[in-house]
N, C-alpha and C positions, 0 to 999 in steps of 0.2 A: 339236486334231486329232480327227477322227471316224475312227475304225477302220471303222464300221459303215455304210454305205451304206442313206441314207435315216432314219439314228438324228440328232437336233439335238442334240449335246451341251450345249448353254448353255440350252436349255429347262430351265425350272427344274424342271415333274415330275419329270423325266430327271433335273435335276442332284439332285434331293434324294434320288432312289431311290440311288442311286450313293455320296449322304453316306452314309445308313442302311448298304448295306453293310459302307463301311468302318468307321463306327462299332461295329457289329457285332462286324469283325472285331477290333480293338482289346480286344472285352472276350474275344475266342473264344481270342486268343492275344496277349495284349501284350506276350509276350516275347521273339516274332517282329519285332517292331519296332526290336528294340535293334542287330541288325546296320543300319547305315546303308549298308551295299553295296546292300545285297538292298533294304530299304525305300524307296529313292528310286526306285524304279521303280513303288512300289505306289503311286496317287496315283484319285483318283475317276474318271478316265477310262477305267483299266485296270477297275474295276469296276463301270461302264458297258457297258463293252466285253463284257464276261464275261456278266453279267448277261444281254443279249443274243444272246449266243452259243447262250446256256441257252433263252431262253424263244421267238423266232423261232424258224419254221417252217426257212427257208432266210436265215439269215444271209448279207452279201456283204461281205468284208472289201475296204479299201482299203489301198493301200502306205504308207506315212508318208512324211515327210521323211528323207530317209535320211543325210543330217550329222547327225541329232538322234541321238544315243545310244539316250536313254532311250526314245523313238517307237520306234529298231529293237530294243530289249528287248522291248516291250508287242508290236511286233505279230509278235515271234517266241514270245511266250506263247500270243497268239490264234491263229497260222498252225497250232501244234504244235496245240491243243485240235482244229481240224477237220480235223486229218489223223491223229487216234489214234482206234483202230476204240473204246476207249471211250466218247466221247462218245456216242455212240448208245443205250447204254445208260441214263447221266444222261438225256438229253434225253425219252427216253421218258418219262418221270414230270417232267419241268419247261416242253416247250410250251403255250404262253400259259398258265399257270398263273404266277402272280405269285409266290404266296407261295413255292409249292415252286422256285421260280428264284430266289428271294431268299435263302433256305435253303442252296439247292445251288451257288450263287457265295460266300455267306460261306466255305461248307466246304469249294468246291475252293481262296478264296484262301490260308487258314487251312492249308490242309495243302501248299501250292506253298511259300507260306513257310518252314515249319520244313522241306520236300526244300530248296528253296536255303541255306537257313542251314547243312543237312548237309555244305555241299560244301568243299572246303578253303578256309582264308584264307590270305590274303595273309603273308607274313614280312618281317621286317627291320622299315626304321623309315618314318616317315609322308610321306618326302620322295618316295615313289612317285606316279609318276600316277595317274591314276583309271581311266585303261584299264589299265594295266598290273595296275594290283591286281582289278581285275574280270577279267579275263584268269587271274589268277595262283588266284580264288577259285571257277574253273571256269562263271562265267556263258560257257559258249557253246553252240553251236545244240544238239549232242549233248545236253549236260546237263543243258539246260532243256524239250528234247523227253522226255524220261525220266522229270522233276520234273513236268511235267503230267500223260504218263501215271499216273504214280503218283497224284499230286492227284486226279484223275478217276475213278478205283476207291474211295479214301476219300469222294468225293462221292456217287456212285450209291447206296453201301448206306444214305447219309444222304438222302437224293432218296426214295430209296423208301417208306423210313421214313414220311418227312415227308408223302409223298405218300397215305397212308393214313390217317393224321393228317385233311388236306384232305379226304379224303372219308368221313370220320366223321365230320367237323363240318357234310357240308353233307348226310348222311342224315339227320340231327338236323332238319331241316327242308323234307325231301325233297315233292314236290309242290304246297308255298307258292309266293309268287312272290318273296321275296325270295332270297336266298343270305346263309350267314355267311362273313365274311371273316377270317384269322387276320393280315392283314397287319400287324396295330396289338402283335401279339404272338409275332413273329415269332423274340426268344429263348428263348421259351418253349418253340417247337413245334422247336429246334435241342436243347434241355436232352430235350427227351422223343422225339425222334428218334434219341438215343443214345440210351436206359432200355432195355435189354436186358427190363425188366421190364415197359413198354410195346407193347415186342416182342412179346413171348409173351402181353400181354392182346389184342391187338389179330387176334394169329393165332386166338386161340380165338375171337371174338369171331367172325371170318369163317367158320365152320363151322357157326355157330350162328344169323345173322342170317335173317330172312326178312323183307320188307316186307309182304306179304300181309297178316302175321300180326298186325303189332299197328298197324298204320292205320286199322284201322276203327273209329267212331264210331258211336254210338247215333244214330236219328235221330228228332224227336217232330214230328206233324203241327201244322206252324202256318200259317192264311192268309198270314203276314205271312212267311215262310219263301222258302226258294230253291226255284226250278222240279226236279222230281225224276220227271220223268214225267206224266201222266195216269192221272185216274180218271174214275168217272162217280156222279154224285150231282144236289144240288140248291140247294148251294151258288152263288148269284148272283155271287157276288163274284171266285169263282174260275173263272167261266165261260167257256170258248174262245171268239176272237170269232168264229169260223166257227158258231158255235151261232146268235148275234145273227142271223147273216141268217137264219135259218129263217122260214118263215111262223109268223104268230101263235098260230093253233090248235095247230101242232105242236110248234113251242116248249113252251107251255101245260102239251099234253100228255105231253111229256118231262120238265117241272117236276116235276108232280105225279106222275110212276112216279120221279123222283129218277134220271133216264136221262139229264141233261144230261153231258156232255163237260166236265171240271174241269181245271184244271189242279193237279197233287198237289204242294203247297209242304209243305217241311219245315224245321226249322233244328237243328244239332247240340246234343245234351244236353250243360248244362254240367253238371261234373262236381268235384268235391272234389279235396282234395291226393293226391298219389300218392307212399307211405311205404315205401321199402327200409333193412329192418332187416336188417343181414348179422356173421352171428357169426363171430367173426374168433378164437375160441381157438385152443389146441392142437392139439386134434383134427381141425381143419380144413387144417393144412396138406398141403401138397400139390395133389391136380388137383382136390379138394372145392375150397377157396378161388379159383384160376385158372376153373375153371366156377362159381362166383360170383359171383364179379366179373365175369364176363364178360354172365352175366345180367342184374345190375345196371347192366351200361351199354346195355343192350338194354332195360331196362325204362325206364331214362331217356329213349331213344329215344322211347318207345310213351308216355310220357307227356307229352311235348313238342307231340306230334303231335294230343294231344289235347286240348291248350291246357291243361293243369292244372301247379301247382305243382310240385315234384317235389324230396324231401330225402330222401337216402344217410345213412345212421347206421351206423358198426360199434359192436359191442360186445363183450368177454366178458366178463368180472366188475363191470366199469362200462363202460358208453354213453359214447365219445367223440363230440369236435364233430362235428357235423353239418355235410354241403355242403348248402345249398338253390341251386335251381337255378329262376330266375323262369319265368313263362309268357313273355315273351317273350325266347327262349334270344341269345345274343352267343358272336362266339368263344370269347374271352376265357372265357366259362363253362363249353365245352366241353374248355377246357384246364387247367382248374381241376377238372372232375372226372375229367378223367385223371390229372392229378397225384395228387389224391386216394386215390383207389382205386386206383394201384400201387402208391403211398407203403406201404401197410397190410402189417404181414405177423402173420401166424397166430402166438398166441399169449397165454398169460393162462389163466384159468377161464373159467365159463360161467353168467350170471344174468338169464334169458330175461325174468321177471318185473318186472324193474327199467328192461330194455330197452323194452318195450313200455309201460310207466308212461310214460318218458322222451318216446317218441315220440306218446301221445296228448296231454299237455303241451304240445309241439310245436305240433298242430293247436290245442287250443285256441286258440294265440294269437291266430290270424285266425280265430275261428269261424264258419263260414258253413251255420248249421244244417239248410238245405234242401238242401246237395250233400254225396253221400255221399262219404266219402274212402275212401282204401283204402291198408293197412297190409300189405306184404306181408314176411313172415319166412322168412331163408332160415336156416338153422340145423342140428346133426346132436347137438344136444345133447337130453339125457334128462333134466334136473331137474325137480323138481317144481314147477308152475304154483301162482298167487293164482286160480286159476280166478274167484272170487266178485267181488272185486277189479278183475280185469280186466275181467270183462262188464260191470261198471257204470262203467265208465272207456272202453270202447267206445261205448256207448252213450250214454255224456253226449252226446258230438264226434260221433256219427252217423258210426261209422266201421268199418267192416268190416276181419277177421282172415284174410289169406288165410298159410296156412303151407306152409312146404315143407321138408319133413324130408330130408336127406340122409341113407344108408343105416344109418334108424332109425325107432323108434318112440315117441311121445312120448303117450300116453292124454289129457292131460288139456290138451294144443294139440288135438287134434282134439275135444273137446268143446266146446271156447269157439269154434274157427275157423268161420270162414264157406267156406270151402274147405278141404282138406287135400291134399296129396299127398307121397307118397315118391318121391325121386328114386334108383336106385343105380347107375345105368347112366353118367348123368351125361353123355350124349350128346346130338345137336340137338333128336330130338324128343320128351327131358323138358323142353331149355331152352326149345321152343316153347310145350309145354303151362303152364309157369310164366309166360310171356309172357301168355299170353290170360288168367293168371284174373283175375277180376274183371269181365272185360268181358260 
């Protein structure tokens, strides 16, 4: 039966989007399963159905069979979804967006479940009908109208969520022509869509964002490069064809003043790894660390953008694992360095010197001695530096020191850095000016 008007349920796309759900929900809540009242209603159609409800513009339900039970359940779940002024909310963050529809049907089936399991069972012994005990366990129109609403407020704030999620993974690759897709990771972005600690990176993160800011790219004159405008010189090669028709003396005579009409090709500088070293002690916790990390996922941003490698390192007393993040980014890796860098919290000592050993190491392993890399530290620690050490550990790797001292002063990072600045204010535009260095 097709609840949804114009939807093929037996198309298998359809049917496998529908599997996924349910599979989903199975792992979101398996213990919702174990009432057999409530579960035999839940079956792939219903979250097909759902799914749709979510992610069309103007869903158009149809009536069922109406001797079939379990049809008049499903489409008195569907009826209630579009006649409770919540769905509007949901939907705003789930039209034709896939992943966030797929997110926000696991989470409103996931929470209709445990509201029906809520509602009284049945009494006595097993020789009752099926209507009678679905009857007696308050499956009716009221209490399933109710069980939605309610499902549908737990869904939106996870919609939302998720729906920020989707569009931080596809600013990671804003003006390409491809798009990333999270659908292949779709319990992941449900796991980090709850993170409270997600939450609040994600909110700082939007205060602080500018595109402007870190999209630009160096650009070096080459014949063989992209059209970038017009110049005038004497260059043959890159000569407008509107130049060819001139007469031949004047042609000639615009060769030789180097007055021809060029066309100005250039191609972007490639560039080296791009290194965030972020100190994660003690001292750091609180809105020091949450604008840290929020900066670091903004530099990942800016480093994505400009086709170069890109590895997050914390440390305090020792340098833990490292995330690297390829030049050509994937969901999936956008979701791995959120995990990452909320997982983290403040705490330990502080051994700058060790850090930064750690991270030129790093770059050795792919050494690519013609592109310069860049090393940036965010930190509010005061120890003493290997100055000597360090500069020749720089310069092995051909790697530049950009530092940023949190409301501190460190003498012997600002001798070795190729940049320095103190950040105390810790608002958009120190994160902006940490963004741009090196560029």
């Amino acid at each position: 039966m097709s609840f949804i008007r114009g939807i093929n349920y037996e198309d298998p796309p359809i049917r496998y989007r529908g599997e996924r759900i349910i599979g989903l929900l199975k792992k979101l809540a398996p213990e919702a399963f174990n009432s057999e009242t409530v579960s035999k209603y839940l079956d792939v159609d219903l979250a097909i159905s759902v799914y749709y409800m979510l992610f069309l513009p103007f869903p158009v339900l149809q009536m069922p069979d109406a001797r079939d039970e379990k049809q008049t359940i499903q489409y008195l779940v569907l009826s209630s979804m579009l006649e409770a002024p919540q769905l509007r909310d949901v939907r705003r963050h789930t039209i034709a967006d896939s992943t966030t529809s797929m997110v926000a049907s696991a989470i409103f089936l996931e929470a209709l479940l445990k509201e029906l399991n809520k509602l009284p069972r049945p009494q006595g012994g097993e020789t009752r009908s099926k209507s009678a005990a679905d009857a007696e366990q308050g499956l009716n129109a009221e209490n399933i109208r109710e069980s939605v609403r309610k499902a549908l407020e737990t869904a939106r704030d996870v919609a939302q969520q998720a729906k920020e999620l989707t569009n931080l993974a596809m600013r990671f690759t804003a003006g390409n022509a491809s798009m990333l897709s999270l659908d292949d990771v779709i319990q992941d972005v449900i796991n980090l869509a709850r993170n409270t600690d997600v939450k609040v990176l994600l909110e700082a993160l939007k205060t602080i964002e500018s595109t402007e800011a870190y999209i630009r790219t160096r650009k070096i004159r080459s014949p063989r490069g992209e059209l970038d405008g017009y110049e005038l010189g004497s260059d043959i090669e890159r000569v407008v064809a509107s130049e060819l028709a001139l007469p031949t003396d004047l042609f000639l005579l615009k060769f030789a003043e180097r007055n021809l009409l060029l066309y100005k090709k250039v191609v972007s500088e490639e560039y080296g790894k791009f290194y965030v070293l972020l100190d994660k002690s003690g001292s750091m916790m609180g809105m020091k660390i949450i604008w840290a990390k929020a900066v670091a996922l903004a530099l990942a941003q800016r480093a994505i953008r400009e086709k170069r490698e890109f590895y997050i390192r914390f440390f305090d007393s020792i340098p833990y694992p490292p995330l690297y993040i390829p030049k050509r980014v994937h969901g999936r890796d956008v979701v791995k360095l959120l995990e990452y860098v909320a997982r983290i919290r403040a705490n330990g000592g502080t051994d700058i010197t060790r850090a930064i050993l750690t991270a030129v190491d790093d770059i050795a392993t792919k050494l690519q001695r013609s592109k310069v890399s860049d090393i940036i530290l965010i930190t509010d620690g005061e120890d003493k530096i290997a100055i000597d050490t360090i500069r020749r550990s720089l310069n092995k790797v051909n790697a530049r020191l950009h530092t940023v001292m949190i409301s501190g002063n460190n003498p012997d990072l600002r001798a070795i850095s190729d940049s320095y600045m103190v950040a105390t204010k810790l608002d958009r535009e120190e994160a902006l000016r940490v963004i741009m260095l090196g560029s």
